[in-house]
C-alpha positions as CSV (number, residue, x, y, z in Angstrom):
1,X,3.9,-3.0,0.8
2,X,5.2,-1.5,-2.6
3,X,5.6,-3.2,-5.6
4,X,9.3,-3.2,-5.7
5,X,10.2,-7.0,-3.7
6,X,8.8,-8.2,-7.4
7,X,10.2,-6.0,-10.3
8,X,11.8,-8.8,-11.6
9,X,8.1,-10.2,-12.3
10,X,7.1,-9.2,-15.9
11,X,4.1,-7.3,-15.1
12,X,5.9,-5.2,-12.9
13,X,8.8,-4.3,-14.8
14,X,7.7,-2.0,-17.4
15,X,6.3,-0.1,-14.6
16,X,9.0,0.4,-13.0
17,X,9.9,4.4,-14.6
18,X,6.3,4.8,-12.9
19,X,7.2,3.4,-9.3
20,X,10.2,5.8,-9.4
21,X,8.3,8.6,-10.4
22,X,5.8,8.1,-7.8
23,X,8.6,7.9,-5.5
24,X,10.1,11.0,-6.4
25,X,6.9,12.7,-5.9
26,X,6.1,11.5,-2.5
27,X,9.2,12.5,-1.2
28,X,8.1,16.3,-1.8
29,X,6.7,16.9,1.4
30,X,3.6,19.1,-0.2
31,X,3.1,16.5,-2.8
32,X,2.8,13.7,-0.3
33,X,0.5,15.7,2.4
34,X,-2.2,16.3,-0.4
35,X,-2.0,13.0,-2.0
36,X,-1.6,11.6,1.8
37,X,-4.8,13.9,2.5
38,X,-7.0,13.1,-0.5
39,X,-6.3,9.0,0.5
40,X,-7.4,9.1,4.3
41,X,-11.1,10.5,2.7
42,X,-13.5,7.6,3.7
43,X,-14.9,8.3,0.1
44,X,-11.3,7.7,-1.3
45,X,-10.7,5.1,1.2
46,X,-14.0,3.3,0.4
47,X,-13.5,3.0,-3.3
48,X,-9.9,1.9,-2.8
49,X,-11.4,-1.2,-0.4
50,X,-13.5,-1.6,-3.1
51,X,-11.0,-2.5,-5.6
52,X,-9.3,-4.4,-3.3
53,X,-12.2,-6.6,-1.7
54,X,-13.4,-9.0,-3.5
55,X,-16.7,-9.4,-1.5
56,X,-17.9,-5.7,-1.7
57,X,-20.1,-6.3,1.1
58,X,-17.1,-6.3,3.7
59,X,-16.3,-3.1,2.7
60,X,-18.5,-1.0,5.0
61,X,-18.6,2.0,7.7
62,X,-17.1,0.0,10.0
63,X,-14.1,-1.3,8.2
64,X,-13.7,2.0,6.9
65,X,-13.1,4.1,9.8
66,X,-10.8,0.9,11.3
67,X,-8.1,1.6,8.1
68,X,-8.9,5.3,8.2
69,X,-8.0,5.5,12.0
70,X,-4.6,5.5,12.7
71,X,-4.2,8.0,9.3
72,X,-4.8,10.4,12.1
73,X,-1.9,9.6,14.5
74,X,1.3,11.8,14.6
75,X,3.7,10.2,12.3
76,X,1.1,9.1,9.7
77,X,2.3,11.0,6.9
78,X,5.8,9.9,7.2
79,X,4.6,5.9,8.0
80,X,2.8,6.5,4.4
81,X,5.6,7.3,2.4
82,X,7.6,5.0,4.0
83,X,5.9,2.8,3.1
84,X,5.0,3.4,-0.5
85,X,8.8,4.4,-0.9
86,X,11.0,2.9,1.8
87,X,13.2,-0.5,1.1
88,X,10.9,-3.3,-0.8
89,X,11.9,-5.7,2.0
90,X,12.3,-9.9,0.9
91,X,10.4,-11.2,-1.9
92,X,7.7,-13.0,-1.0
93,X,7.8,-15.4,-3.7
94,X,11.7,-16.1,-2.9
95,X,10.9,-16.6,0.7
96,X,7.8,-19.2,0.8
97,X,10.4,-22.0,0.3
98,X,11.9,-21.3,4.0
99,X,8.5,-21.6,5.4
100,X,8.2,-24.7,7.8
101,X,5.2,-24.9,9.1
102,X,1.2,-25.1,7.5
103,X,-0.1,-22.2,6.7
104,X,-3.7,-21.2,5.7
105,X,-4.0,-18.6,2.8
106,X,-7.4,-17.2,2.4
């Protein structure tokens, strides 16, 4: 989930001072409850989806409240900075090699 399983990829890697800073910041409880906040907004929400989907017509009400939803759980906050700042986990790119069986990548 954070862009730290590819800092060895070239795009990545100048960023890197960035990522670090952006960690530092969510670990400041405060910090990360009002940036945590401003991101659960469906109008934040929806214009994040937006950049991300390329066929903007998914990107409705309905897909909005099913990502927005569980932002309201207990835990959330601490899930999101987790996950933003928490281990990078394997590379993808270094793992797709082990991968033994067909898979469909849409």
């Amino acid at each position: 989930m954070n862009n730290k399983a590819i800092v060895d990829d070239w795009r990545i890697k100048p960023r890197l001072p960035l990522l670090w800073f952006i960690d530092f910041l969510l670990k400041q409880r405060a910090i990360a409850d009002a940036i945590f906040e401003d991101v659960k907004r469906r109008e934040t929400l929806r214009n994040i989806l937006l950049s991300i989907y390329a066929n903007k017509k998914s990107v409705d009400e309905t897909l909005v409240e099913i990502i927005r939803e569980p932002a309201n759980d207990e835990g959330e906050l601490d899930a999101f900075v987790l996950i933003v700042t928490g281990p990078q986990g394997p590379n993808p790119v270094q793992l797709m090699p082990s991968i033994s069986i067909p898979v469909l990548v849409l």
